[in-house]
C-alpha positions as a Python dict, from the first residue, in 0.01 Angstrom:
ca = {
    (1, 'X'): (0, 0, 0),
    (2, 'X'): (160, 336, -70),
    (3, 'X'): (106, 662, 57),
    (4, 'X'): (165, 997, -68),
    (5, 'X'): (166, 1276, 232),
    (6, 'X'): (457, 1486, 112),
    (7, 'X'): (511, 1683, -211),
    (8, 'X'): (812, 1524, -266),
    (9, 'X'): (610, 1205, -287),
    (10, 'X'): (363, 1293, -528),
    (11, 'X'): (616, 1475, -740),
    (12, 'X'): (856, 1148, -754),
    (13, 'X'): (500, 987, -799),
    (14, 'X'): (407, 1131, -1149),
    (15, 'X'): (802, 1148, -1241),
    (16, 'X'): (744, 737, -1274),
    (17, 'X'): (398, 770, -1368),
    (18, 'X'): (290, 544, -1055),
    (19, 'X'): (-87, 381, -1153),
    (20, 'X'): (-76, 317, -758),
    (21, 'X'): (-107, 677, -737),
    (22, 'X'): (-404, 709, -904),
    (23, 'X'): (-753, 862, -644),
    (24, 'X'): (-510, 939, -425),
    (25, 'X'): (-475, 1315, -578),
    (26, 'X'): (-478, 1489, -907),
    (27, 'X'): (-132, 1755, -1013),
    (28, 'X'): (-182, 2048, -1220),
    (29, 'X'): (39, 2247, -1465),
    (30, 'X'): (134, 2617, -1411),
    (31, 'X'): (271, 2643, -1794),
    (32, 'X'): (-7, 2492, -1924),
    (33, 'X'): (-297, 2542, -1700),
    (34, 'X'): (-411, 2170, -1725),
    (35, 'X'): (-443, 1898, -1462),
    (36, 'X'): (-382, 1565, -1443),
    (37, 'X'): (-386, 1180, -1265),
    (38, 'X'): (-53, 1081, -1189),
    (39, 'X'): (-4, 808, -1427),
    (40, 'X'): (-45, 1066, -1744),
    (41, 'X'): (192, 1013, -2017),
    (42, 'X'): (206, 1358, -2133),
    (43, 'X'): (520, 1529, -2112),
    (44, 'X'): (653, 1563, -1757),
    (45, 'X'): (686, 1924, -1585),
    (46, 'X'): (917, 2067, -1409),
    (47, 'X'): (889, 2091, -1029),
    (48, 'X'): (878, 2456, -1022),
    (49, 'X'): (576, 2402, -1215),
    (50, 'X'): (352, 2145, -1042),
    (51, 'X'): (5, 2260, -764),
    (52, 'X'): (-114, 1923, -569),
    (53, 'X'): (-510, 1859, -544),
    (54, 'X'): (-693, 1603, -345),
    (55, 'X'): (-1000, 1641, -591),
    (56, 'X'): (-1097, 1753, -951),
    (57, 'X'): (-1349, 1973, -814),
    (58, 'X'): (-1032, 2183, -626),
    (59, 'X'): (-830, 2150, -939),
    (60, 'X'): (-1101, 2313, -1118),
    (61, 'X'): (-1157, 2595, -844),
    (62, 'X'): (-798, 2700, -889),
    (63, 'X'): (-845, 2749, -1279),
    (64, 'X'): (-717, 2410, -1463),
    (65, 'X'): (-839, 2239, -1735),
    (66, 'X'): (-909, 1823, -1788),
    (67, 'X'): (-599, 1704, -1932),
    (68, 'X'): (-774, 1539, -2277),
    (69, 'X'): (-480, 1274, -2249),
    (70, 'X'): (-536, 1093, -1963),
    (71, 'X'): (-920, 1262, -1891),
    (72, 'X'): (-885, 1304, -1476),
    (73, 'X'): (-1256, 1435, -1504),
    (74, 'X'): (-1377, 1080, -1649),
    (75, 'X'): (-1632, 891, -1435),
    (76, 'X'): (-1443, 541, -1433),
    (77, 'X'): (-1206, 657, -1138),
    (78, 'X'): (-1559, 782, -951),
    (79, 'X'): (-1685, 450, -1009),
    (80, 'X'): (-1390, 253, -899),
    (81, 'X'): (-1372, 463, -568),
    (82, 'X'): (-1764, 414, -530),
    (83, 'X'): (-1690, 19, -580),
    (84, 'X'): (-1429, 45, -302),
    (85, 'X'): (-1613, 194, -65),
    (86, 'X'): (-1917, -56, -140),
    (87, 'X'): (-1688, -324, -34),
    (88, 'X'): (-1558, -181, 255),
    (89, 'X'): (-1947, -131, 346),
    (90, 'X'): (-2000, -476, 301),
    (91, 'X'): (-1710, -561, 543),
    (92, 'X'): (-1788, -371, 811),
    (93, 'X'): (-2219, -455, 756),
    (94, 'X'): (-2111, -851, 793),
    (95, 'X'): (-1773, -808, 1020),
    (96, 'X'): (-1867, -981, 1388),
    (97, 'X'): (-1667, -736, 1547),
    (98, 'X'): (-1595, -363, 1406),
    (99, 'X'): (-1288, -379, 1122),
    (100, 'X'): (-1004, -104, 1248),
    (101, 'X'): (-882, 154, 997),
    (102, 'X'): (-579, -32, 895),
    (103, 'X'): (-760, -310, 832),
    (104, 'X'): (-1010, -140, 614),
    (105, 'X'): (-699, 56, 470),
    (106, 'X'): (-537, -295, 359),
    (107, 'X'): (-850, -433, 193),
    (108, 'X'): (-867, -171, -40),
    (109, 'X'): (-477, -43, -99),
    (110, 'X'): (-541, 304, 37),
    (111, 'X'): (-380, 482, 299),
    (112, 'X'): (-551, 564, 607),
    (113, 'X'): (-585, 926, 540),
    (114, 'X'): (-715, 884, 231),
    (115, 'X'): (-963, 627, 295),
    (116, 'X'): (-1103, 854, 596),
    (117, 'X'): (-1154, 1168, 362),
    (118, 'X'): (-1292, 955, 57),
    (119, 'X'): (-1550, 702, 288),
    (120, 'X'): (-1671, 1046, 459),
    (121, 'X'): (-1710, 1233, 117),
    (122, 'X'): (-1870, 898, -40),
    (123, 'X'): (-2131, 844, 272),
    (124, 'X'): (-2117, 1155, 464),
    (125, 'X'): (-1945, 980, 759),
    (126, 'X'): (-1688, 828, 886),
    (127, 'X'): (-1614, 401, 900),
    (128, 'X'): (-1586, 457, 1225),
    (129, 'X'): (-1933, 666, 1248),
    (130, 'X'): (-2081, 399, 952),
    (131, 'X'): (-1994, 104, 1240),
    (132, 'X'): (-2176, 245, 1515),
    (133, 'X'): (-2445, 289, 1316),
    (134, 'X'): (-2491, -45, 1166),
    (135, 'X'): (-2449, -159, 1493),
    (136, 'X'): (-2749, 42, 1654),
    (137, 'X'): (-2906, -86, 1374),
    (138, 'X'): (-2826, -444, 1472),
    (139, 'X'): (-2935, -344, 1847),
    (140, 'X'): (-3294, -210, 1743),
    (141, 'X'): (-3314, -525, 1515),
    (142, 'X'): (-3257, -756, 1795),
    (143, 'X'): (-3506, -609, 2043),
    (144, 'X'): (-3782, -732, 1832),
    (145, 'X'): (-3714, -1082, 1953),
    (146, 'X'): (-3768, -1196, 2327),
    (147, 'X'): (-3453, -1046, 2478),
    (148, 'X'): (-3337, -738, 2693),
    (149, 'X'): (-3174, -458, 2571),
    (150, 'X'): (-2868, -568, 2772),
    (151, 'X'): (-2852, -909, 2584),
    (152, 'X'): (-2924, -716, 2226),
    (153, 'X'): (-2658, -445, 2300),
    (154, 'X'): (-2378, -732, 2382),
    (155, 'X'): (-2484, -929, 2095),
    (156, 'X'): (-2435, -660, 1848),
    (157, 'X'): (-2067, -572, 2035),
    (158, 'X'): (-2158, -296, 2283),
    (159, 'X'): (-1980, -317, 2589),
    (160, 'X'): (-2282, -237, 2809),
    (161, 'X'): (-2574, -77, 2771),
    (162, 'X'): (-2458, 291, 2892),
    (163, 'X'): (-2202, 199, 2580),
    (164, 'X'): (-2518, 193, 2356),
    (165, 'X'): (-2709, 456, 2458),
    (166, 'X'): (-2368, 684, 2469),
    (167, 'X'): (-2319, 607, 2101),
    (168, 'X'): (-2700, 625, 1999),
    (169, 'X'): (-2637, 950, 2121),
    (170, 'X'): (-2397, 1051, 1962),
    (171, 'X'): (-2560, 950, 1658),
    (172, 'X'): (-2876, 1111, 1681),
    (173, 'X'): (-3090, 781, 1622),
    (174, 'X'): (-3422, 780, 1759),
    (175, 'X'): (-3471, 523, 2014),
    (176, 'X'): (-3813, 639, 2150),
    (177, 'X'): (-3635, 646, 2467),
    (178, 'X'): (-3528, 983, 2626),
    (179, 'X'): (-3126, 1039, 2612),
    (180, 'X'): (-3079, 959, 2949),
    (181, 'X'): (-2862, 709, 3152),
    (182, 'X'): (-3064, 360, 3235),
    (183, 'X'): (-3042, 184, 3512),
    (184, 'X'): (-3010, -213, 3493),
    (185, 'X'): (-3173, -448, 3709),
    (186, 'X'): (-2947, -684, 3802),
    (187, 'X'): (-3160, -960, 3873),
    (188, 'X'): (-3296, -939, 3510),
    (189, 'X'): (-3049, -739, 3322),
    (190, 'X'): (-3364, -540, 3185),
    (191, 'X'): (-3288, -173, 3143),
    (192, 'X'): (-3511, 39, 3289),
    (193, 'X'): (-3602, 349, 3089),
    (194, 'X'): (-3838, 604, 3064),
    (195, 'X'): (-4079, 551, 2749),
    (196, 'X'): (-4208, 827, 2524),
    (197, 'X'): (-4529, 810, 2401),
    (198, 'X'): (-4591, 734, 2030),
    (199, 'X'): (-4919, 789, 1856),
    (200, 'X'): (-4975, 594, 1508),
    (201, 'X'): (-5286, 552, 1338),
    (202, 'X'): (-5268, 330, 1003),
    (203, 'X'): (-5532, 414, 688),
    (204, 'X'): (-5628, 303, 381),
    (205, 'X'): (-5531, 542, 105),
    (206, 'X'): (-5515, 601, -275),
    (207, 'X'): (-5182, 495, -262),
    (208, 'X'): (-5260, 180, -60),
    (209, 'X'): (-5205, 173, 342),
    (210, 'X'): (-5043, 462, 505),
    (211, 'X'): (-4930, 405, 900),
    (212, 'X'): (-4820, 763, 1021),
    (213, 'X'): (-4675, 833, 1335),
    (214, 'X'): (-4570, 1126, 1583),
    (215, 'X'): (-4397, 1215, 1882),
    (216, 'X'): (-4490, 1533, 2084),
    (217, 'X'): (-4237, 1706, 1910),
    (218, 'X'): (-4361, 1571, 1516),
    (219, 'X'): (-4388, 1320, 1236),
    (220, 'X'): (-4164, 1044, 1304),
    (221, 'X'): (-4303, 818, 1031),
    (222, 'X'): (-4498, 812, 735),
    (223, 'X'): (-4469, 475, 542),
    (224, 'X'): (-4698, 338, 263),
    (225, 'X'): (-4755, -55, 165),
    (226, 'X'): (-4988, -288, 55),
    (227, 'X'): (-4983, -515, 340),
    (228, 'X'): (-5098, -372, 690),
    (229, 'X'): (-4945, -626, 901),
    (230, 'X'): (-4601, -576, 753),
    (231, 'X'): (-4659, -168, 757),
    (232, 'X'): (-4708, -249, 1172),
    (233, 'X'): (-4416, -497, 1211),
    (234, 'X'): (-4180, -270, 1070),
    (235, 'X'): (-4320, 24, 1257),
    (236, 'X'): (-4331, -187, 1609),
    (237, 'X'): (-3964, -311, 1546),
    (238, 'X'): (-3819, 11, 1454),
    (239, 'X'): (-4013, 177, 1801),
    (240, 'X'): (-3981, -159, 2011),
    (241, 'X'): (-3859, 69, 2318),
    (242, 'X'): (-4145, 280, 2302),
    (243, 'X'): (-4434, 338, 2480),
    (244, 'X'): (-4699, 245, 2117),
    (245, 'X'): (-5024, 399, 2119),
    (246, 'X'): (-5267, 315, 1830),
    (247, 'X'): (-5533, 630, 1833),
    (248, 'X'): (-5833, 384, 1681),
    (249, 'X'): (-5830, 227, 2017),
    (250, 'X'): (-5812, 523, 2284),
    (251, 'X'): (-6095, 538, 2440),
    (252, 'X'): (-6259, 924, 2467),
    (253, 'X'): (-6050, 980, 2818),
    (254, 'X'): (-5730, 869, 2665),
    (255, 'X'): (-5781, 1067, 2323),
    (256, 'X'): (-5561, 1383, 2422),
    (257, 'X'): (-5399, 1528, 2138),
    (258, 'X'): (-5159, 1682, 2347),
    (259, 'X'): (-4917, 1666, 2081),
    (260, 'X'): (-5115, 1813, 1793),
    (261, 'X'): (-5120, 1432, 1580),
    (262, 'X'): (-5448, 1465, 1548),
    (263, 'X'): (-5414, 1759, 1272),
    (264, 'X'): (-5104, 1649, 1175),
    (265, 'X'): (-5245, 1262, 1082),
    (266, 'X'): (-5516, 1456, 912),
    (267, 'X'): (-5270, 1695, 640),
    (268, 'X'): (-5093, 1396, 570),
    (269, 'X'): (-5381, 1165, 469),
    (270, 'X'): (-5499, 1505, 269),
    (271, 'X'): (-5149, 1498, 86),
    (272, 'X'): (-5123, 1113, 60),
    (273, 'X'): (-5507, 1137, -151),
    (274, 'X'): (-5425, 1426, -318),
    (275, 'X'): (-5138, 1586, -546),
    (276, 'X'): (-5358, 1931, -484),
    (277, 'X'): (-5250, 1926, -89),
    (278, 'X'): (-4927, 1973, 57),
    (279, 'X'): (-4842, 1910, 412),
    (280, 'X'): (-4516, 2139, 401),
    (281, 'X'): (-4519, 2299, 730),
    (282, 'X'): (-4549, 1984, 949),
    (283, 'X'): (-4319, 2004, 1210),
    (284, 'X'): (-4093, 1638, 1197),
    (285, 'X'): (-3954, 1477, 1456),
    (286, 'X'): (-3623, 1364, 1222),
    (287, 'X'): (-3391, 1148, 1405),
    (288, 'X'): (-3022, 1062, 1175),
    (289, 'X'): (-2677, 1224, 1123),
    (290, 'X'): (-2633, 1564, 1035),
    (291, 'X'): (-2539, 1452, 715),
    (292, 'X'): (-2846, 1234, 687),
    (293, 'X'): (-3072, 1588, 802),
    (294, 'X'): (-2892, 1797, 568),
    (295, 'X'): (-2999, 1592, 281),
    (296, 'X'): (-3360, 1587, 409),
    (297, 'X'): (-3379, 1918, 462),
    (298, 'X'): (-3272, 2004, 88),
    (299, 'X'): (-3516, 1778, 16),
    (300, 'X'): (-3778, 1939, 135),
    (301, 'X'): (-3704, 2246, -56),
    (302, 'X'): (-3837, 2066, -363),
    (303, 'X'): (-4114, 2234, -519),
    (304, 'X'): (-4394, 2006, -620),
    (305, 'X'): (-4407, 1894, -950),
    (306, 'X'): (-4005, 1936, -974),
    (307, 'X'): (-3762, 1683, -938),
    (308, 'X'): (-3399, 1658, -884),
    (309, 'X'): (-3093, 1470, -905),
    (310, 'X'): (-2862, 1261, -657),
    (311, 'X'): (-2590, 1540, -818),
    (312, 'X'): (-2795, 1825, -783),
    (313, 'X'): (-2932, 1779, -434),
    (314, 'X'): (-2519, 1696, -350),
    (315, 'X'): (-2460, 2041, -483),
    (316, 'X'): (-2761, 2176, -271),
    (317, 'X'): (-2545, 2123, 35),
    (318, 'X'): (-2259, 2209, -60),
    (319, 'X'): (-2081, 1853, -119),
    (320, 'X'): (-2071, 1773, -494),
    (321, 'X'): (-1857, 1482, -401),
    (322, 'X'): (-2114, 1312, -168),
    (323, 'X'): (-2378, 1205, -466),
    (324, 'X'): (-2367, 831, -330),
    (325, 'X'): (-2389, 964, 1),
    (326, 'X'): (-2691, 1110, -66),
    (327, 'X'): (-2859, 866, -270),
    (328, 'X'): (-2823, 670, 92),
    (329, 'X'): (-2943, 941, 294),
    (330, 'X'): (-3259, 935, 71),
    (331, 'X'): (-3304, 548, 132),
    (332, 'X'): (-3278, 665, 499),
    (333, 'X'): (-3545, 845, 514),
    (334, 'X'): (-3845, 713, 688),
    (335, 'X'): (-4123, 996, 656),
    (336, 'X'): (-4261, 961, 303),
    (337, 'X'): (-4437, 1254, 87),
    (338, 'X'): (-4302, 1474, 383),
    (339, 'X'): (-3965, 1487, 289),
    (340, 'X'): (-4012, 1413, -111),
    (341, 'X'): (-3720, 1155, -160),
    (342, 'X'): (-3913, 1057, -437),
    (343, 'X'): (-3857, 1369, -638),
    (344, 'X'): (-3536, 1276, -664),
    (345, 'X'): (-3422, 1098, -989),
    (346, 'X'): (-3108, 945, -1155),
    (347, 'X'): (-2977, 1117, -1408),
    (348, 'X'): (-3074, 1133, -1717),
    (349, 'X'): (-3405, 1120, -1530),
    (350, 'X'): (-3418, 756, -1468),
    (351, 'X'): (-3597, 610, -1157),
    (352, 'X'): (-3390, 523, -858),
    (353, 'X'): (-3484, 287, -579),
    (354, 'X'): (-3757, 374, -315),
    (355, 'X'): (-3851, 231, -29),
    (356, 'X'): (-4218, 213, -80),
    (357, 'X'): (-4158, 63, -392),
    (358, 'X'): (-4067, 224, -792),
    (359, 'X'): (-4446, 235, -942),
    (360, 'X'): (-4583, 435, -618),
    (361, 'X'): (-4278, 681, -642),
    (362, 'X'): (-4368, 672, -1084),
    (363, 'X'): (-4684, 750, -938),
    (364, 'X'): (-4669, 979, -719),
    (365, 'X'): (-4438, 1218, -976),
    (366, 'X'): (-4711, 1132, -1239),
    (367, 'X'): (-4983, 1234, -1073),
    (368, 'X'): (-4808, 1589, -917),
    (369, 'X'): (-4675, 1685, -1252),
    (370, 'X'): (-4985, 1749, -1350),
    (371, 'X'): (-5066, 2025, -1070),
}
């Protein structure tokens, strides 16, 4: 694995045209005002001559040119770098205990440096970040079966449960327990927690069942399906810590919209039947990274009837470099029509995936071009 911190290293680098060299930076040429991978065969310049640049994008910034020799600005180094990080993805999703930076850095020939900045432009995170994460996820997953959340927090590789809830935390993931310590009972190695209350209520709609959901503070979920009973596992696994109440069976003393869900479940079943409504002022109750609620904020900023792309909503933040990181920040998202992932398209204008499945999202943008 090579490396490539110094100038002097990426100058001696390009002097022998080193292939190994290439994604790890770009050079460009004072004389000529064009920029380069490492491995070009064009004529070599003189030191005097030679800027260093981590990206095209900052090549580009400072005034160069694509070199039309070795094309620097092609997309088969993006897609090689996207493949990389897939893999390394893949290792730490199905790795029993967390992979380490060097190990990650081995797997894929990159130094450690590198691999930090291009993971966190490619996902909007870091590996280490990405591993927590997955294993929350792995935590949450685990609580749907018979078990404590002592038992589901080992399992997944947290060293207690404090050790969870300090890193769900950190993360930002809902829980639908307040952020505070537990305490365990040691007899039972249950954690004791104080619930929050969740209201859902789950429709038929136009668009086939709709199970919405809100804390005191907002929408938490919004999901659409053609099956109820998977619409309600999905809903009950991803809120197992929470205190679930379904409004059809309150009875009339119980029924205190405290909250406000009761005019919040009505906008979005107005929005859900109709491409004439939108619920755009509905206070959320988002819960994700603050990459994740960047990109679902930008989202939001969608006009109806519009649509983006992955690219364009990357340059909406302020990251052109971060378009896969997006398109996983959109898969993220859990409140549907709310925050309009589906308005977001490949290019080309090509449908991408979406959660509640391609012919709702086709549609849903069928049905609000026409307002």
């Amino acid at each position: 694995m090579q490396s490539y911190p110094t100038f002097q290293a990426r100058y001696q680098a390009i002097r022998r045209r080193d292939s190994q060299a290439v994604g790890h930076f770009f050079y460009g040429v004072l004389s000529t005002g064009i920029y380069c991978r490492p491995d070009c065969a064009s004529r070599q310049p003189l030191i005097e001559n030679v800027r260093f640049f981590d990206s095209t994008a900052s090549a580009i910034d400072a005034g160069f040119r694509a070199c039309k020799r070795c094309r620097p600005d092609s997309n088969e180094e993006g897609s090689l770098i996207q493949q990389k990080v897939s893999a390394m993805c893949r290792m730490i999703e199905t790795a029993e205990s967390s992979p380490t930076l060097d190990q990650l850095s081995r797997s894929v020939g990159w130094s450690p440096a590198y691999l930090q900045r291009v993971f966190k432009a490619e996902m909007g995170m870091s590996p280490k970040a990405y591993s927590r994460q997955i294993r929350i996820q792995r935590v949450q997953k685990a609580l749907s079966a018979p078990q404590s959340i002592t038992q589901a927090a080992h399992q997944a590789g947290f060293t207690s449960t404090s050790h969870y809830y300090s890193e769900v935390k950190k993360m930002g993931i809902l829980t639908a327990t307040k952020a505070t310590q537990p305490r365990a009972d040691i007899q039972t190695g249950k954690t004791m927690t104080s619930e929050q209350e969740i209201h859902y209520q789950l429709v038929s709609t136009s668009l086939g069942f709709c199970l919405m959901a809100a804390t005191e503070k907002g929408l938490c979920a919004v999901s659409l399906g053609d099956d109820e009973e998977v619409l309600l596992a999905e809903f009950t696994t991803q809120f197992s810590a929470a205190n679930l109440l379904d409004v059809s069976t309150l009875s009339t003393k119980q029924d205190h919209d405290s909250g406000g869900w009761k005019g919040w479940f009505s906008a979005v079943i107005k929005q859900v039947n109709s491409a004439s409504w939108e619920a755009s002022s509905l206070p959320l109750d988002t819960q994700g990274t603050l990459f994740q609620q960047q990109v679902w904020q930008a989202l939001r900023t969608i006009p109806r009837g519009e649509t983006r792309t992955y690219s364009e909503v990357a340059e909406l933040i302020g990251k052109p470099n971060s378009v896969r990181a997006v398109a996983t920040a959109c898969a993220a998202n859990k409140i549907a029509l709310l925050i309009p992932c589906h308005r977001v398209l490949r290019k080309g204008g090509l449908l991408a995936g979406y959660r509640w499945g391609l012919a709702r999202k086709k549609a849903l943008l069928e049905r609000e071009s026409r307002y």
